[in-house]
Chimera marker file (.cmm) of the C-alpha trace (Angstrom):
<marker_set name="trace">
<marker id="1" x="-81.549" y="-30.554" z="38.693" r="1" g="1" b="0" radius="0.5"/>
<marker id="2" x="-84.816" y="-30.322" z="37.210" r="1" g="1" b="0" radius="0.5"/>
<marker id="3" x="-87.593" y="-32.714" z="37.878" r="1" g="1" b="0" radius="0.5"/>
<marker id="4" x="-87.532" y="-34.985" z="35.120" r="1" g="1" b="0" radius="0.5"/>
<marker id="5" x="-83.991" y="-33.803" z="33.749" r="1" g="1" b="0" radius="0.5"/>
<marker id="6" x="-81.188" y="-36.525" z="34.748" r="1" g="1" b="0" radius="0.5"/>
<marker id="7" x="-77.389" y="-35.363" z="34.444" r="1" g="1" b="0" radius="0.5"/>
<marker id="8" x="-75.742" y="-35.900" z="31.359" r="1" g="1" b="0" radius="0.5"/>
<marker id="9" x="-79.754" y="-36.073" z="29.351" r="1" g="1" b="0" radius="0.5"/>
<marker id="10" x="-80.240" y="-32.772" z="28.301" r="1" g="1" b="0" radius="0.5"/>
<marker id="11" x="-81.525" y="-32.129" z="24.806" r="1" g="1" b="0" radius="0.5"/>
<marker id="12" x="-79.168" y="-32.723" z="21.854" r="1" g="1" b="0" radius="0.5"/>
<marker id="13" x="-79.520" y="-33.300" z="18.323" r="1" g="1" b="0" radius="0.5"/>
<marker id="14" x="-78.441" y="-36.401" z="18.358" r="1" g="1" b="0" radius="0.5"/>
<marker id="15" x="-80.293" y="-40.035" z="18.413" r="1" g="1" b="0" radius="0.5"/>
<marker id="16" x="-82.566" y="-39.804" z="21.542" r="1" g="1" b="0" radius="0.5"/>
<marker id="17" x="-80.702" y="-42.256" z="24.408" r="1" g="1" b="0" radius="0.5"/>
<marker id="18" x="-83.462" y="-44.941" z="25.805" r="1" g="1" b="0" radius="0.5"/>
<marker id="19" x="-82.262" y="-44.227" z="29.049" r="1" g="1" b="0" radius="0.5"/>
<marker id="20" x="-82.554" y="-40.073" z="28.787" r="1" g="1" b="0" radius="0.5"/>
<marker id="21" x="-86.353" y="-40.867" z="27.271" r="1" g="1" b="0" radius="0.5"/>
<marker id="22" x="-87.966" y="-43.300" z="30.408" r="1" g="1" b="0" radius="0.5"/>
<marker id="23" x="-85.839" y="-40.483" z="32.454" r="1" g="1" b="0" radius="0.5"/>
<marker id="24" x="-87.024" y="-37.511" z="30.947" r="1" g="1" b="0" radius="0.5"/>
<marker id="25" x="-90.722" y="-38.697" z="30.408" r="1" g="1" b="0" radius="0.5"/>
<marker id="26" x="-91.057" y="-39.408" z="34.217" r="1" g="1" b="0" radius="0.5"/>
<marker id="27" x="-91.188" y="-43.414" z="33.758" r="1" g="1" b="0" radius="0.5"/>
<marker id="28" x="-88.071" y="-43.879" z="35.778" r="1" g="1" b="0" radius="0.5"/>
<marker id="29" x="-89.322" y="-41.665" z="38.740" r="1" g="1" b="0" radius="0.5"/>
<marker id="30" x="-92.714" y="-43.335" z="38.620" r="1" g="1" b="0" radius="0.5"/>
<marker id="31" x="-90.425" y="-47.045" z="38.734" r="1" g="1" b="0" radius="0.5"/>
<marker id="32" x="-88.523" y="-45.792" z="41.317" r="1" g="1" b="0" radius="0.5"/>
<marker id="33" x="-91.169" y="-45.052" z="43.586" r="1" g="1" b="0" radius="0.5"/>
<marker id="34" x="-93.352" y="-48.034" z="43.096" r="1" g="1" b="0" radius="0.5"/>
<marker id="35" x="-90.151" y="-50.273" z="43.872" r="1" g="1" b="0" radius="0.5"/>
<marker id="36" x="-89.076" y="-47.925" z="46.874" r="1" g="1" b="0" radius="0.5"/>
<marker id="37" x="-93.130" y="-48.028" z="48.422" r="1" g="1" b="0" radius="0.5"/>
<marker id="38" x="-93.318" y="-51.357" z="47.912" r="1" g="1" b="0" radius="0.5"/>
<marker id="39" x="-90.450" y="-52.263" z="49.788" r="1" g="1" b="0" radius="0.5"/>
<marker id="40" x="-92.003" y="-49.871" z="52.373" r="1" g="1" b="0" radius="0.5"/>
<marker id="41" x="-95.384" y="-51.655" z="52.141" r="1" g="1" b="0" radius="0.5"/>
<marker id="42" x="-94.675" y="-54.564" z="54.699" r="1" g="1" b="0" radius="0.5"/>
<marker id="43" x="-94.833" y="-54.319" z="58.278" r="1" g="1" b="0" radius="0.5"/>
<marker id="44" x="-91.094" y="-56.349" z="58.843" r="1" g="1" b="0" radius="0.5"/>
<marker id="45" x="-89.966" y="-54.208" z="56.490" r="1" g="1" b="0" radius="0.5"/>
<marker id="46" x="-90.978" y="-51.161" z="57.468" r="1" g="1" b="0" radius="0.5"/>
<marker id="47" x="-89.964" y="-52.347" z="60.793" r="1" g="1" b="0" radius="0.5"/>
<marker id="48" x="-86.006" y="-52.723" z="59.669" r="1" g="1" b="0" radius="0.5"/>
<marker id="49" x="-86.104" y="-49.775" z="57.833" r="1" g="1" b="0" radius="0.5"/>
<marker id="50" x="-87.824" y="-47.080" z="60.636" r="1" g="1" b="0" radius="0.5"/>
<marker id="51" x="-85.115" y="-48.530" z="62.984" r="1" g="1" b="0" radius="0.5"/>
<marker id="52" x="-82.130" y="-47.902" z="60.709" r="1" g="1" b="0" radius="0.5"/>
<marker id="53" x="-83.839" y="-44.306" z="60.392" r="1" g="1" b="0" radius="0.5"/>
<marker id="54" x="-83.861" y="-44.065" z="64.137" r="1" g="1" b="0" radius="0.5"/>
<marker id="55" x="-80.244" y="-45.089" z="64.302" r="1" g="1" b="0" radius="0.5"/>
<marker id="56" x="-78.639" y="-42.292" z="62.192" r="1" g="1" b="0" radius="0.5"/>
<marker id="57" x="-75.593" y="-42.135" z="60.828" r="1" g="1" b="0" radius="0.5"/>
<marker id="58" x="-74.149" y="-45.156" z="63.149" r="1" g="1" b="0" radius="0.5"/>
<marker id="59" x="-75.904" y="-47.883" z="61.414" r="1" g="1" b="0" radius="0.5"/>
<marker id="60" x="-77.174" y="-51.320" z="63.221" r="1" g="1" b="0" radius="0.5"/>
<marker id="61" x="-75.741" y="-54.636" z="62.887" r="1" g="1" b="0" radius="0.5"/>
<marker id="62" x="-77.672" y="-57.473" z="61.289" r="1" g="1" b="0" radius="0.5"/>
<marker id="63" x="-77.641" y="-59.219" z="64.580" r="1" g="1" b="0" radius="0.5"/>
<marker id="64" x="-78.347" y="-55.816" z="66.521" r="1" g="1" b="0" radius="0.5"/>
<marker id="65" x="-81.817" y="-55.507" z="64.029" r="1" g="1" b="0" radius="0.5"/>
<marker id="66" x="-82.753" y="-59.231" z="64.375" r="1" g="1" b="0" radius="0.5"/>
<marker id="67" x="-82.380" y="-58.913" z="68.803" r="1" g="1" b="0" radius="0.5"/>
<marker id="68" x="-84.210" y="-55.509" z="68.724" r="1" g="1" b="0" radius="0.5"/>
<marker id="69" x="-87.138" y="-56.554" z="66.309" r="1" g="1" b="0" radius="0.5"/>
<marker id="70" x="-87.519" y="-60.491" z="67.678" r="1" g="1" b="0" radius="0.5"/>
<marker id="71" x="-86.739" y="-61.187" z="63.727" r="1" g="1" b="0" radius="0.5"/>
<marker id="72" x="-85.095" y="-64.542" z="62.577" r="1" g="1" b="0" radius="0.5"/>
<marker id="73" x="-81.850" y="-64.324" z="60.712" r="1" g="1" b="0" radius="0.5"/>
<marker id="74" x="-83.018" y="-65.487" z="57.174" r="1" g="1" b="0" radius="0.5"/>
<marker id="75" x="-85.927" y="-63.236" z="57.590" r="1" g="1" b="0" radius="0.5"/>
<marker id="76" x="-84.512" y="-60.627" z="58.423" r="1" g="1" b="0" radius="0.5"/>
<marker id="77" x="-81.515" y="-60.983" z="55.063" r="1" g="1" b="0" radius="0.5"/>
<marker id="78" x="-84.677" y="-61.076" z="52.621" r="1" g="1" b="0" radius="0.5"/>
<marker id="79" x="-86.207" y="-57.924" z="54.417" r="1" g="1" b="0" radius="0.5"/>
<marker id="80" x="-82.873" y="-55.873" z="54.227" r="1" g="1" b="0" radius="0.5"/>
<marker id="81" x="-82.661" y="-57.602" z="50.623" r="1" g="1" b="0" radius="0.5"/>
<marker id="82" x="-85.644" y="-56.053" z="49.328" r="1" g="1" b="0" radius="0.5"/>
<marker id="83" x="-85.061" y="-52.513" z="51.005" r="1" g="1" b="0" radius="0.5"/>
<marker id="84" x="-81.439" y="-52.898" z="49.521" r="1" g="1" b="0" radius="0.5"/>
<marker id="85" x="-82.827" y="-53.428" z="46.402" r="1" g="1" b="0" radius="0.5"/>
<marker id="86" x="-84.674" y="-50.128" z="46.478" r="1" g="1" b="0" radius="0.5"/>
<marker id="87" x="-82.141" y="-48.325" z="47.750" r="1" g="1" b="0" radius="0.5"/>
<marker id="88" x="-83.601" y="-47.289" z="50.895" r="1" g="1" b="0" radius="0.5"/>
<marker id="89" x="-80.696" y="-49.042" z="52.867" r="1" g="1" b="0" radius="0.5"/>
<marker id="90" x="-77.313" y="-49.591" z="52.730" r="1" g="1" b="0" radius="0.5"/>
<marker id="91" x="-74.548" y="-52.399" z="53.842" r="1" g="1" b="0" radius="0.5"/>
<marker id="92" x="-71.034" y="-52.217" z="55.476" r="1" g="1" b="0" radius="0.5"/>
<marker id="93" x="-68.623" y="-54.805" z="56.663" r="1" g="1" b="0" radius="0.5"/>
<marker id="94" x="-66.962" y="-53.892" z="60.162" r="1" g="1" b="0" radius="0.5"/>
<marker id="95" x="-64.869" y="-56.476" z="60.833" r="1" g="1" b="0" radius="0.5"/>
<marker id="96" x="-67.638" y="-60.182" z="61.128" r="1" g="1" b="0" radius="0.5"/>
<marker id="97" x="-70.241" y="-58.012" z="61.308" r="1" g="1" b="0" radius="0.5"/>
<marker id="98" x="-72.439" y="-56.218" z="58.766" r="1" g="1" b="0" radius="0.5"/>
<marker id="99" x="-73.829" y="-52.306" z="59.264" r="1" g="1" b="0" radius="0.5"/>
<marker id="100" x="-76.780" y="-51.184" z="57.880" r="1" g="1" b="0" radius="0.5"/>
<marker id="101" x="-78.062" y="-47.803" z="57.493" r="1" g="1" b="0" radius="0.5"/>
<marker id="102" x="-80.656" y="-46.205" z="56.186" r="1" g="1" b="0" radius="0.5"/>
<marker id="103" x="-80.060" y="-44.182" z="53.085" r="1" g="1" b="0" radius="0.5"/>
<marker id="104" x="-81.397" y="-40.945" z="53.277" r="1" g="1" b="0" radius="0.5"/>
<marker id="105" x="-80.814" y="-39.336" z="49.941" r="1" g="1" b="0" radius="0.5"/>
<marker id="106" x="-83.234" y="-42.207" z="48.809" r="1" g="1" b="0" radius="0.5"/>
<marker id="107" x="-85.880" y="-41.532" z="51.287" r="1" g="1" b="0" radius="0.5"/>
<marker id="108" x="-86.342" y="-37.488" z="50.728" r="1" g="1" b="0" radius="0.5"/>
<marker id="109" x="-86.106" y="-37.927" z="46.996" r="1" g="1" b="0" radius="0.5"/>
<marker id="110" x="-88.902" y="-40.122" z="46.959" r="1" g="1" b="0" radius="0.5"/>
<marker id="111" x="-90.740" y="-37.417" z="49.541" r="1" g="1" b="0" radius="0.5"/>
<marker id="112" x="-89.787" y="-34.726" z="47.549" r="1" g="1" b="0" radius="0.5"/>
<marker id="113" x="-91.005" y="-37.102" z="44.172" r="1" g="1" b="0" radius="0.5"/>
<marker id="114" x="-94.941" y="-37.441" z="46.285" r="1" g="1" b="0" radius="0.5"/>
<marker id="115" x="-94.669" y="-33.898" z="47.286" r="1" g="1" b="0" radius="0.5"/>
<marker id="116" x="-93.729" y="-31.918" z="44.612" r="1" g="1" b="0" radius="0.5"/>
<marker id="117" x="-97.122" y="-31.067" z="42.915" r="1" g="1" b="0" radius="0.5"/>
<marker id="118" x="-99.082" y="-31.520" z="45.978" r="1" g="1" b="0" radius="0.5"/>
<marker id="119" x="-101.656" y="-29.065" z="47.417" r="1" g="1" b="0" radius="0.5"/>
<marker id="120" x="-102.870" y="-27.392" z="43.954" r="1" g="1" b="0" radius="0.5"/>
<marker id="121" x="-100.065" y="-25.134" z="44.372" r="1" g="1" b="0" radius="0.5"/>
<marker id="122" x="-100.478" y="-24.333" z="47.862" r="1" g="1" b="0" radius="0.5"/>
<marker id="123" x="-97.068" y="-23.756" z="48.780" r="1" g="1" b="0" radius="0.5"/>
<marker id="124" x="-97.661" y="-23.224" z="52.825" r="1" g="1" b="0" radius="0.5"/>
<marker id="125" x="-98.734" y="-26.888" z="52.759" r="1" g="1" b="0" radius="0.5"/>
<marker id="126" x="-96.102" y="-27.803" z="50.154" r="1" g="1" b="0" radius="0.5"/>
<marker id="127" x="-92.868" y="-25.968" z="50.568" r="1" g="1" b="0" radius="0.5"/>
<marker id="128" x="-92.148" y="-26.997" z="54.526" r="1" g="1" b="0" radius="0.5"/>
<marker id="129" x="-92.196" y="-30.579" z="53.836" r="1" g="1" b="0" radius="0.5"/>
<marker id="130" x="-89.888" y="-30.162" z="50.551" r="1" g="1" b="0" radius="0.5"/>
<marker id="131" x="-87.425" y="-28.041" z="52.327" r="1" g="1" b="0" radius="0.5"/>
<marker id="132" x="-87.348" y="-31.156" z="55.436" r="1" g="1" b="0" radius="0.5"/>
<marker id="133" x="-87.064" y="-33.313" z="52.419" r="1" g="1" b="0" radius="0.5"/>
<marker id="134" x="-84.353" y="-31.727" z="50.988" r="1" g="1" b="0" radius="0.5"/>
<marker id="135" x="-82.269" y="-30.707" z="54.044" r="1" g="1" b="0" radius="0.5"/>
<marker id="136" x="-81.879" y="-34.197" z="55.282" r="1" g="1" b="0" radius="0.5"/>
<marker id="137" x="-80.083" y="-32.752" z="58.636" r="1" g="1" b="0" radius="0.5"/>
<marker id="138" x="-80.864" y="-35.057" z="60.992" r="1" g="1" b="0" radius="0.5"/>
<marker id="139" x="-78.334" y="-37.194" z="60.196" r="1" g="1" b="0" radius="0.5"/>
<marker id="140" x="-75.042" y="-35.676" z="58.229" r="1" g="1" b="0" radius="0.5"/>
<marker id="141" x="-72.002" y="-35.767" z="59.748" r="1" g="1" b="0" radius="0.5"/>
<link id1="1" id2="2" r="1" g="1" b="0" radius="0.2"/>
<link id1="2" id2="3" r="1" g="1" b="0" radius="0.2"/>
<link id1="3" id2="4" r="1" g="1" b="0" radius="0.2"/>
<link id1="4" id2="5" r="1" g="1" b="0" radius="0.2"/>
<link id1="5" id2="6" r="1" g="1" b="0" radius="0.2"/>
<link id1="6" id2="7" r="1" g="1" b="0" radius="0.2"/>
<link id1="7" id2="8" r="1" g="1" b="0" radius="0.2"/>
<link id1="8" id2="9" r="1" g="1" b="0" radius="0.2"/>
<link id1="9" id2="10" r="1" g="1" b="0" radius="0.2"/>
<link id1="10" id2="11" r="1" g="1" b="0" radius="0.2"/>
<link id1="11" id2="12" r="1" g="1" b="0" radius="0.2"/>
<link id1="12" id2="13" r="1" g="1" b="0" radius="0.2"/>
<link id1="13" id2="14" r="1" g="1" b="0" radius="0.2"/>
<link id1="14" id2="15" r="1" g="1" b="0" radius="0.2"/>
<link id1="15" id2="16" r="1" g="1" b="0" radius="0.2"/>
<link id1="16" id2="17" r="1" g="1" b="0" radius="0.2"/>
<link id1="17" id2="18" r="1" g="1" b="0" radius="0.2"/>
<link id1="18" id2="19" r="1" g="1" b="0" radius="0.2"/>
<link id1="19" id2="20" r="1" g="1" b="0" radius="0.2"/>
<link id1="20" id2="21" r="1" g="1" b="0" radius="0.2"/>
<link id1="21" id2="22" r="1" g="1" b="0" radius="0.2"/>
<link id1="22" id2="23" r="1" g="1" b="0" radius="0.2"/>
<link id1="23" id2="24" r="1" g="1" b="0" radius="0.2"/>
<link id1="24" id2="25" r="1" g="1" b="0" radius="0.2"/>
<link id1="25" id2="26" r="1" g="1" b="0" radius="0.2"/>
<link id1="26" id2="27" r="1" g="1" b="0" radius="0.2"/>
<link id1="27" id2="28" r="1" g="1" b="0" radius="0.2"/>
<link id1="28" id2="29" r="1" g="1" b="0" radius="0.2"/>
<link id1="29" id2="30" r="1" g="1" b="0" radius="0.2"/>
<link id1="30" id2="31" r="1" g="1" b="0" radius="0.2"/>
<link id1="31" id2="32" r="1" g="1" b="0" radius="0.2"/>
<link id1="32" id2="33" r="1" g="1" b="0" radius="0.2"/>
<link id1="33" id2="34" r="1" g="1" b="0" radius="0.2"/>
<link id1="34" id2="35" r="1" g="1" b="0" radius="0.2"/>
<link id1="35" id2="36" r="1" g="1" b="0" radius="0.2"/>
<link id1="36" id2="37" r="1" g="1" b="0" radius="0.2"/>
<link id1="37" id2="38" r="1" g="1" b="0" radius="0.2"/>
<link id1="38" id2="39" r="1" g="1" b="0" radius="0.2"/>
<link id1="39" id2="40" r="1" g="1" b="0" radius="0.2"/>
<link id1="40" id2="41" r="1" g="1" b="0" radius="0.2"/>
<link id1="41" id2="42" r="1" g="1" b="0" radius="0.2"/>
<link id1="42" id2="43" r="1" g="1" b="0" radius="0.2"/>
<link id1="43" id2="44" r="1" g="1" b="0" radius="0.2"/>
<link id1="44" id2="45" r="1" g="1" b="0" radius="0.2"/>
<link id1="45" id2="46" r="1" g="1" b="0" radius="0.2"/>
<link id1="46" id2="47" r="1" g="1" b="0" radius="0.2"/>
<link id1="47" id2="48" r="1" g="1" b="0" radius="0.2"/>
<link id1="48" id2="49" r="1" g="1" b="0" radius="0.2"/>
<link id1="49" id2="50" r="1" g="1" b="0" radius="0.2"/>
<link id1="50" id2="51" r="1" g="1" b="0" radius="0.2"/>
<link id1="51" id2="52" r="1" g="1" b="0" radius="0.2"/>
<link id1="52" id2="53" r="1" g="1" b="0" radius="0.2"/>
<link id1="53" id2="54" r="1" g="1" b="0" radius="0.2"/>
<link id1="54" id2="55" r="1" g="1" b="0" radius="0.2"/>
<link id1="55" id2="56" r="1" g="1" b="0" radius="0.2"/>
<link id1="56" id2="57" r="1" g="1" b="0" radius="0.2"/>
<link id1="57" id2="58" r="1" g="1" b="0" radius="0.2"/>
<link id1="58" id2="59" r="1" g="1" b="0" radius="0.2"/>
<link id1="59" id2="60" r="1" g="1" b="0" radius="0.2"/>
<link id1="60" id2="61" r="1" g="1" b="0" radius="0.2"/>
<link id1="61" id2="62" r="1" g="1" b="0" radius="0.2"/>
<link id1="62" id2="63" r="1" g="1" b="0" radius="0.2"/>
<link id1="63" id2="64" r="1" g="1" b="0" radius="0.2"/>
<link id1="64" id2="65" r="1" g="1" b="0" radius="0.2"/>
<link id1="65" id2="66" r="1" g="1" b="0" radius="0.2"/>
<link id1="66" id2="67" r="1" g="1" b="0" radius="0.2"/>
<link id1="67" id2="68" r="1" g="1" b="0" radius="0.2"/>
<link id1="68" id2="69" r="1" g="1" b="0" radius="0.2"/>
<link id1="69" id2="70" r="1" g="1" b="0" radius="0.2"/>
<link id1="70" id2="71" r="1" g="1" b="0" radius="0.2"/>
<link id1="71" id2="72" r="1" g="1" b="0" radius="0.2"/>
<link id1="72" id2="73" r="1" g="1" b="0" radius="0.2"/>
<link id1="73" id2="74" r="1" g="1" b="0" radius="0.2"/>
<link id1="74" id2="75" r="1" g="1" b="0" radius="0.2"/>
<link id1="75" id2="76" r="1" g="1" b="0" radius="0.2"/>
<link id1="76" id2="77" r="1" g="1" b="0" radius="0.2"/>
<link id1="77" id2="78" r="1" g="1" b="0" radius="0.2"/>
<link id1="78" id2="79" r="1" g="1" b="0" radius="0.2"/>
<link id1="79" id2="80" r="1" g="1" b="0" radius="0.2"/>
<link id1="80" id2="81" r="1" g="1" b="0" radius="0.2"/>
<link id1="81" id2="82" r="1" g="1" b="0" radius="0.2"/>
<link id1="82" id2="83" r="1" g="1" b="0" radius="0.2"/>
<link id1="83" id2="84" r="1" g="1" b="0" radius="0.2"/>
<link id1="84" id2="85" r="1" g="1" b="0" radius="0.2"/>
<link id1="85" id2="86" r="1" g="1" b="0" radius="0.2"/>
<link id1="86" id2="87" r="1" g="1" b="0" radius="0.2"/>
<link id1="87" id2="88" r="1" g="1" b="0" radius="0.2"/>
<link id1="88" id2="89" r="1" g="1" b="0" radius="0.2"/>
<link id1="89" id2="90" r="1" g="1" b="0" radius="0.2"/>
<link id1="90" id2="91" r="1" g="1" b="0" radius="0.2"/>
<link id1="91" id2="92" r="1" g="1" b="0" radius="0.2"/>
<link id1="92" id2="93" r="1" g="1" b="0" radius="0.2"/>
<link id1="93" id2="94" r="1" g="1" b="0" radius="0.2"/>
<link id1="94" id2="95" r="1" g="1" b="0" radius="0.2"/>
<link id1="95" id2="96" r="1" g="1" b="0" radius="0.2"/>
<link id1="96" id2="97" r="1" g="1" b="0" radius="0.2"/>
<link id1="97" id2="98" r="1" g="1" b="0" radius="0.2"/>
<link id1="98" id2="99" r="1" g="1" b="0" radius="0.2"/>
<link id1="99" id2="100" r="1" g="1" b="0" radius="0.2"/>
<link id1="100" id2="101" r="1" g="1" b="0" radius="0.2"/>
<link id1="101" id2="102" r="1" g="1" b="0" radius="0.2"/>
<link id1="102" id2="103" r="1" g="1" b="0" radius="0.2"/>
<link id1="103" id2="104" r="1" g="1" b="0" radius="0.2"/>
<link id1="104" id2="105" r="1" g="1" b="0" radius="0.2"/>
<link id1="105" id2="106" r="1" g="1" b="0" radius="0.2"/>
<link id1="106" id2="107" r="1" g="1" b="0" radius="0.2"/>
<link id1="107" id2="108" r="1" g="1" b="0" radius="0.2"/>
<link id1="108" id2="109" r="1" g="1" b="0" radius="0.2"/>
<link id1="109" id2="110" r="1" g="1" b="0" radius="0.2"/>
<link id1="110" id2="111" r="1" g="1" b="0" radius="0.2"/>
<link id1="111" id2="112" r="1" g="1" b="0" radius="0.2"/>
<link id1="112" id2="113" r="1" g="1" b="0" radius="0.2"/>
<link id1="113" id2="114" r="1" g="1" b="0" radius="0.2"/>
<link id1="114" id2="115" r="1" g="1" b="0" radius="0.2"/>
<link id1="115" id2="116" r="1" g="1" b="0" radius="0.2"/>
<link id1="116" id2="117" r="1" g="1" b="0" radius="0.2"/>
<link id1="117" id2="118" r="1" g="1" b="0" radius="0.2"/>
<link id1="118" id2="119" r="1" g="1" b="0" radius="0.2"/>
<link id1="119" id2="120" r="1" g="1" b="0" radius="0.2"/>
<link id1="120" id2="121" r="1" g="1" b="0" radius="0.2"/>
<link id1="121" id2="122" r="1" g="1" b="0" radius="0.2"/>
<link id1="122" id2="123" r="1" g="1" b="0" radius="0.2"/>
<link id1="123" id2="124" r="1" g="1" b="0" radius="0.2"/>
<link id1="124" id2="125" r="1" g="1" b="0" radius="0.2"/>
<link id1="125" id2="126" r="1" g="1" b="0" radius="0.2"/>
<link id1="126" id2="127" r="1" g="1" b="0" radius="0.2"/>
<link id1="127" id2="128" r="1" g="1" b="0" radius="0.2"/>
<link id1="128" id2="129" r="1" g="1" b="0" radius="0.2"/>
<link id1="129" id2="130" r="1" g="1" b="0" radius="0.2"/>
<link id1="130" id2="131" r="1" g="1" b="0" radius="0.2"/>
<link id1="131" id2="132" r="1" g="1" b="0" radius="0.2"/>
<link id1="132" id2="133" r="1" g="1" b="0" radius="0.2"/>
<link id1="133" id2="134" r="1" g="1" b="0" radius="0.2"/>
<link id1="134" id2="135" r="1" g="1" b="0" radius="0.2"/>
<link id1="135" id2="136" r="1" g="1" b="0" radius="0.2"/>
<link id1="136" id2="137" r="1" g="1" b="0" radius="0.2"/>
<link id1="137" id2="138" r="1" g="1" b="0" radius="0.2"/>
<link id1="138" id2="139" r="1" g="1" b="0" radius="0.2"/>
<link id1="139" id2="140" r="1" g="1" b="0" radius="0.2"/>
<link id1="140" id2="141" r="1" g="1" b="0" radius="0.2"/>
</marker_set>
């Protein structure tokens, strides 16, 4: 997909969709990443979120996050709330407990989003941290 170009917006005759036009004219993208670095942009936060990274693929319980990072419970369900809310994690029931993992789909778009017209063109400084990006290896199963 084209930067800028969402699935089912391409270029019709046809009244232009709100949604296709914030898409298409970068507004979304710009939303996205504002909400996704500000979630980012506090230390707890960042905390949670560099732990679930850390984890992979096997998630951490709530109560797992809140021992590790000496984090009260309430706390700790606003921090995972705001992350949540930017996509950059994700929640599963296992039985009484809840998993969360990082999302990383979220977290190399938004690289790739920073990155993409970096460097005046200079793609030896540009191209290995989109293809990382993009890969998102670490953690597949």
């Amino acid at each position: 997909m084209v930067t800028g170009q969402r699935q089912g917006c391409e270029p019709t005759n046809e009244a232009v969709d709100k949604r296709c036009y914030f898409y298409k004219s970068g507004y979304m993208e710009i939303l996205n990443a504002v909400s996704q670095l500000s979630a980012l942009a506090q230390e707890g936060r960042l905390a949670v979120f560099r732990l679930l990274v850390t984890a992979g693929h096997d998630g951490v319980a709530a109560g797992e996050i809140a021992g590790a990072l000496g984090t009260v419970q309430n706390t700790l369900s606003a921090q995972l709330a705001v992350l949540a809310n930017a996509g950059l994690v994700r929640s599963e029931r296992r039985g009484r407990s809840i998993f969360y993992f990082a999302n990383y789909d979220t977290i190399s778009s938004l690289i790739i989003y920073l990155m993409e017209d970096c460097c005046q063109g200079r793609s030896e400084i540009r191209e290995p941290v989109l293809v990382a990006a993009s890969t998102v290896s670490c953690c597949n199963n």
